[in-house]
MMTF fields as JSON, N, C-alpha, C and O atoms, coordinates in Angstrom:
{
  "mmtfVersion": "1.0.0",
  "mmtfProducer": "UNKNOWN",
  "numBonds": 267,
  "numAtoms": 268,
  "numGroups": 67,
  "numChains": 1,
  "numModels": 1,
  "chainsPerModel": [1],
  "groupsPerChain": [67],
  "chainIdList": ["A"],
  "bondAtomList": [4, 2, 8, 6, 12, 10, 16, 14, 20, 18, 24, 22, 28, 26, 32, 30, 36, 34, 40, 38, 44, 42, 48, 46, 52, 50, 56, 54, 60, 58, 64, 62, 68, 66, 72, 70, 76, 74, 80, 78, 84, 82, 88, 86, 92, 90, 96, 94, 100, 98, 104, 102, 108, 106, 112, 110, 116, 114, 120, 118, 124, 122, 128, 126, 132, 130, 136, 134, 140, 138, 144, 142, 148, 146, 152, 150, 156, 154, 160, 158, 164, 162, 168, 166, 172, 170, 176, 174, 180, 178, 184, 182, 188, 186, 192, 190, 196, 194, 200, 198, 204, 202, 208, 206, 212, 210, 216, 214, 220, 218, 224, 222, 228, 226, 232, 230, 236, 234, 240, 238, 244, 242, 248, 246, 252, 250, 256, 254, 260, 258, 264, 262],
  "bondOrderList": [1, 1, 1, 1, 1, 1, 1, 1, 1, 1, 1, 1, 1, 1, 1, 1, 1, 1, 1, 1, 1, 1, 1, 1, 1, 1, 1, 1, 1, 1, 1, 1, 1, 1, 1, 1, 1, 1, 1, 1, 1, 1, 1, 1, 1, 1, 1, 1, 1, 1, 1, 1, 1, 1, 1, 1, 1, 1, 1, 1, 1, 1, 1, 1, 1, 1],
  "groupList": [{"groupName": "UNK", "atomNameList": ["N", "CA", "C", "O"], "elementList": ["N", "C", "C", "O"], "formalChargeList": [0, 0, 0, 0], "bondAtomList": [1, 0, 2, 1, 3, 2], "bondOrderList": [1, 1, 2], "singleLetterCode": "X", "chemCompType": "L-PEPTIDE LINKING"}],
  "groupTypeList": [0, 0, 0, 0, 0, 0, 0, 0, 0, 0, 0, 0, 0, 0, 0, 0, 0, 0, 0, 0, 0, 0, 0, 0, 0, 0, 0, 0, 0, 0, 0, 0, 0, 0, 0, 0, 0, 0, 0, 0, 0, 0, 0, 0, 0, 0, 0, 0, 0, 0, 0, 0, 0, 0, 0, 0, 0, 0, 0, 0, 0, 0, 0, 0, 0, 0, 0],
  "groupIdList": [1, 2, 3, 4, 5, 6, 7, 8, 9, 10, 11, 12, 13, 14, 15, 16, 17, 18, 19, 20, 21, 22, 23, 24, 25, 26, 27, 28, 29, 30, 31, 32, 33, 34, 35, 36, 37, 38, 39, 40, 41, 42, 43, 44, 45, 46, 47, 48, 49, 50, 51, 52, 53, 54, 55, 56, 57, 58, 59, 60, 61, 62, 63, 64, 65, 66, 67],
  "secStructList": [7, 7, 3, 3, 3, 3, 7, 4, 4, 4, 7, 7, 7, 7, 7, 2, 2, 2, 2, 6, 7, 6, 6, 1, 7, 3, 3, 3, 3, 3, 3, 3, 7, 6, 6, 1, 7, 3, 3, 3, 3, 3, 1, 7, 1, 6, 6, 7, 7, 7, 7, 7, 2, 2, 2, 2, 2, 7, 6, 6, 7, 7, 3, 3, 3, 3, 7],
  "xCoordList": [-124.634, -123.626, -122.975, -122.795, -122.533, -121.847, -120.693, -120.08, -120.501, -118.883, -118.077, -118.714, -117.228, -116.299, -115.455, -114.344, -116.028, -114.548, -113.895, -114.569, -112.466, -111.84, -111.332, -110.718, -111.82, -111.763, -110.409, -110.321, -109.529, -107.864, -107.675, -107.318, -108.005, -107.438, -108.467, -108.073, -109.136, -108.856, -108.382, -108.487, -107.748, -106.733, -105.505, -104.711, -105.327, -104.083, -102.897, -102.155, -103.17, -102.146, -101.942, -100.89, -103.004, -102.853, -103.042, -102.908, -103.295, -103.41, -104.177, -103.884, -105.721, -105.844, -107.028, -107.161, -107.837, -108.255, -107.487, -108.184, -106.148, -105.408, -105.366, -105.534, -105.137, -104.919, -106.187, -106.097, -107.426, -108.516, -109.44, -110.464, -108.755, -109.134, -109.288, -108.329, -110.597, -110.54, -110.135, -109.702, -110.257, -109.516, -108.245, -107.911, -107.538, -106.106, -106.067, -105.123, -107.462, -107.339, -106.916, -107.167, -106.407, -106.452, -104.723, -104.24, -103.648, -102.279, -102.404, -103.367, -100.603, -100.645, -100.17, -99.188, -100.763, -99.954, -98.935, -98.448, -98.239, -97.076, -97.675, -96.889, -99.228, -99.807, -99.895, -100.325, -99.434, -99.341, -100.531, -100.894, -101.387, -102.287, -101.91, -100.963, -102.448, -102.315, -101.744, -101.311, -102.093, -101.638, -100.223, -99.818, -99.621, -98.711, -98.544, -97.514, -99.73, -99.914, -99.957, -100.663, -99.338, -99.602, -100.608, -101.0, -101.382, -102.866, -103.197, -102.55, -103.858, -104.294, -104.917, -105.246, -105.095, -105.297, -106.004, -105.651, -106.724, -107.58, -105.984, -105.384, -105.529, -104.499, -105.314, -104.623, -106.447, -107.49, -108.699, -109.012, -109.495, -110.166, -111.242, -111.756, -111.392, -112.432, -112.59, -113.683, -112.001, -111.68, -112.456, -112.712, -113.138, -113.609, -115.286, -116.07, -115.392, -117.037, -117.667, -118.305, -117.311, -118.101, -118.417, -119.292, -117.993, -118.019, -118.417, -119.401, -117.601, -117.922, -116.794, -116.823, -115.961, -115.197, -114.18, -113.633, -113.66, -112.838, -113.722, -113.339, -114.797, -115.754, -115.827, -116.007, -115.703, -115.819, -114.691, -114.894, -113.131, -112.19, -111.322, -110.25, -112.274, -111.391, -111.655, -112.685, -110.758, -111.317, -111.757, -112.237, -111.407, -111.131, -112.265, -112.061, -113.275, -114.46, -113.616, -114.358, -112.719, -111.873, -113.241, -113.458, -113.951, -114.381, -115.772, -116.424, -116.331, -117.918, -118.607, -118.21, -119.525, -120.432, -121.136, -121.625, -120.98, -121.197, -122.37, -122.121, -123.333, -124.51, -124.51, -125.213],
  "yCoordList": [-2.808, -3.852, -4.062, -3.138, -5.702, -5.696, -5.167, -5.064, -4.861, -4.692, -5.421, -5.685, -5.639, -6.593, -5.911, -5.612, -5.47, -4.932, -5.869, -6.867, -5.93, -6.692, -6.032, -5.029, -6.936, -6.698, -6.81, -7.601, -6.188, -6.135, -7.292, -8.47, -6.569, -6.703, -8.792, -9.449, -9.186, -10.76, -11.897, -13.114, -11.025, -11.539, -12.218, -11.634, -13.459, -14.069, -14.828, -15.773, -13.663, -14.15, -15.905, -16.504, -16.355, -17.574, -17.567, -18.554, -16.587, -17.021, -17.641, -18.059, -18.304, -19.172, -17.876, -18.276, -16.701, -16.453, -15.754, -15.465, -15.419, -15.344, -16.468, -16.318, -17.724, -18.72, -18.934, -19.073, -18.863, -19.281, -18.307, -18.645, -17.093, -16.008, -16.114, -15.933, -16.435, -16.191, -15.308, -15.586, -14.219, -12.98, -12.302, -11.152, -13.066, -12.392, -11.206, -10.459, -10.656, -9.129, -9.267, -8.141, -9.833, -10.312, -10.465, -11.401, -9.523, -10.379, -9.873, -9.654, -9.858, -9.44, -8.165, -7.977, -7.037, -5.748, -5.593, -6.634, -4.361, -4.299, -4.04, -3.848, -3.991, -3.177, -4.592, -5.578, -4.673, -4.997, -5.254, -4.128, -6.092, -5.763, -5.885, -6.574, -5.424, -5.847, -7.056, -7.017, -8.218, -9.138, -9.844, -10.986, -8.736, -8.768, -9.539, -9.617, -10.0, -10.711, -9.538, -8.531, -9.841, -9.483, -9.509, -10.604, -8.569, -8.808, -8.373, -7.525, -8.834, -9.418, -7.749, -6.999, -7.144, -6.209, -6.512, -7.449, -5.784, -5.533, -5.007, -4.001, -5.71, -4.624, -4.655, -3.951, -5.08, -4.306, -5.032, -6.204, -3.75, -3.642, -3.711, -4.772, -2.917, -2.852, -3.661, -3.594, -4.69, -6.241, -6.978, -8.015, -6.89, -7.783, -7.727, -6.782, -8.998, -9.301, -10.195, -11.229, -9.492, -10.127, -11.501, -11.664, -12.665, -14.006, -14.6, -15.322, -14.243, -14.505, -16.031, -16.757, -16.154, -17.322, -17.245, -18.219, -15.872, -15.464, -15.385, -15.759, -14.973, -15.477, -17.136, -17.421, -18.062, -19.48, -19.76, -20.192, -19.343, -19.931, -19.638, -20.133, -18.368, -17.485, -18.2, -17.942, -19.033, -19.165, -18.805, -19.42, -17.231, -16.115, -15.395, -14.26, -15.366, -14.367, -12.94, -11.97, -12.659, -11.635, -10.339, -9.229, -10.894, -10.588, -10.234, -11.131, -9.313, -8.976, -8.057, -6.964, -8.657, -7.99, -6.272, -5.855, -5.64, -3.791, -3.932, -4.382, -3.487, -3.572, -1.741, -1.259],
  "zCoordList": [-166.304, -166.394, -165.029, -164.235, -164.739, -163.102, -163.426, -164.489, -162.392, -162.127, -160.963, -159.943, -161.003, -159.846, -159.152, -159.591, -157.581, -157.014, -156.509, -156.254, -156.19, -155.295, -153.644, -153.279, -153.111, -151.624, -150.887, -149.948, -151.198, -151.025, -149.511, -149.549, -148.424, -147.37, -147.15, -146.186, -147.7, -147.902, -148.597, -148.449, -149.517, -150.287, -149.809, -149.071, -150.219, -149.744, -150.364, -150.1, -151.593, -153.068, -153.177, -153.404, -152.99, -153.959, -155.578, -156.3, -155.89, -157.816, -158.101, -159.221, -157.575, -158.469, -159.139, -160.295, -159.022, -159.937, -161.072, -162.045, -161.134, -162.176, -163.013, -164.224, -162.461, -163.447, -164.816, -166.036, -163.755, -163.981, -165.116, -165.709, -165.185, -165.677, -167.108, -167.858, -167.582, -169.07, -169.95, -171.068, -169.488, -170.566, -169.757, -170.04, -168.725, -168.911, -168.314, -168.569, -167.068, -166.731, -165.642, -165.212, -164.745, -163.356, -163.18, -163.818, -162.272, -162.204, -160.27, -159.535, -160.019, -158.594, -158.667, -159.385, -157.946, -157.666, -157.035, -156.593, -156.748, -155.763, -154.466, -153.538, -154.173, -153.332, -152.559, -153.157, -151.076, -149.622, -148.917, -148.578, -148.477, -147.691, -145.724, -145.346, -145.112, -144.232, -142.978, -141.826, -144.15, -143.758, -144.192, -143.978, -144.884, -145.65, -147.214, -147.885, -147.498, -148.987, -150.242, -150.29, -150.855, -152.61, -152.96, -153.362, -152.994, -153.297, -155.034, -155.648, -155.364, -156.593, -157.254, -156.335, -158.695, -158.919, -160.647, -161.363, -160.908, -162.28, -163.277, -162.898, -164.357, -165.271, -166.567, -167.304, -167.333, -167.687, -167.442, -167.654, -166.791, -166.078, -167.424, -167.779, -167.838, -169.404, -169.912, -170.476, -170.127, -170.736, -170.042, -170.653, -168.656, -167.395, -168.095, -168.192, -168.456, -168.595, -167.677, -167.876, -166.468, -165.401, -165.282, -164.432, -165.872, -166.16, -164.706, -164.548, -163.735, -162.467, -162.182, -161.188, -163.287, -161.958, -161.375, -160.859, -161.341, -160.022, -158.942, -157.834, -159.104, -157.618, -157.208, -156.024, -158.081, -158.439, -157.351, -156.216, -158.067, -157.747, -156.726, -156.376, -156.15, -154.914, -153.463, -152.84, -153.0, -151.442, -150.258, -149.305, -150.573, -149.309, -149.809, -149.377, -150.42, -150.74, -151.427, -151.267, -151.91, -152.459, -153.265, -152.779, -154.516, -155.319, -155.129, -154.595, -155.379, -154.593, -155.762, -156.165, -156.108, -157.218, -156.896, -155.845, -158.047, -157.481, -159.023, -160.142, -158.6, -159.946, -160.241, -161.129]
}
């Protein structure tokens, strides 16, 4: 089964794969990246069926497929 990591440090807290998120697993953490953005975090992660359109809707390449 895929799995989805998220790539913290190109994250640039726009939200749109939260919005876009069919099952609701996707919000922002308290966790900081580098560039000082709110970067985006799994709150359930188990719930994630790899659908793939946070890869769709991410502008910054955030989301990267792990087989």
């Amino acid at each position: 089964m895929k799995k989805i990591k998220i790539l913290e440090e190109r994250c640039k807290g726009c939200g749109l794969c939260i919005e876009f998120c069919p099952k609701k697993v996707l919000g922002f953490s308290e966790k900081r990246n580098l560039q000082g953005y709110r970067v985006v975090g799994f709150y359930a992660k188990e719930k994630c069926n790899a659908c793939g359109i946070c890869f769709l809707m991410c502008p910054e390449l955030v989301f990267v497929s792990e087989e």
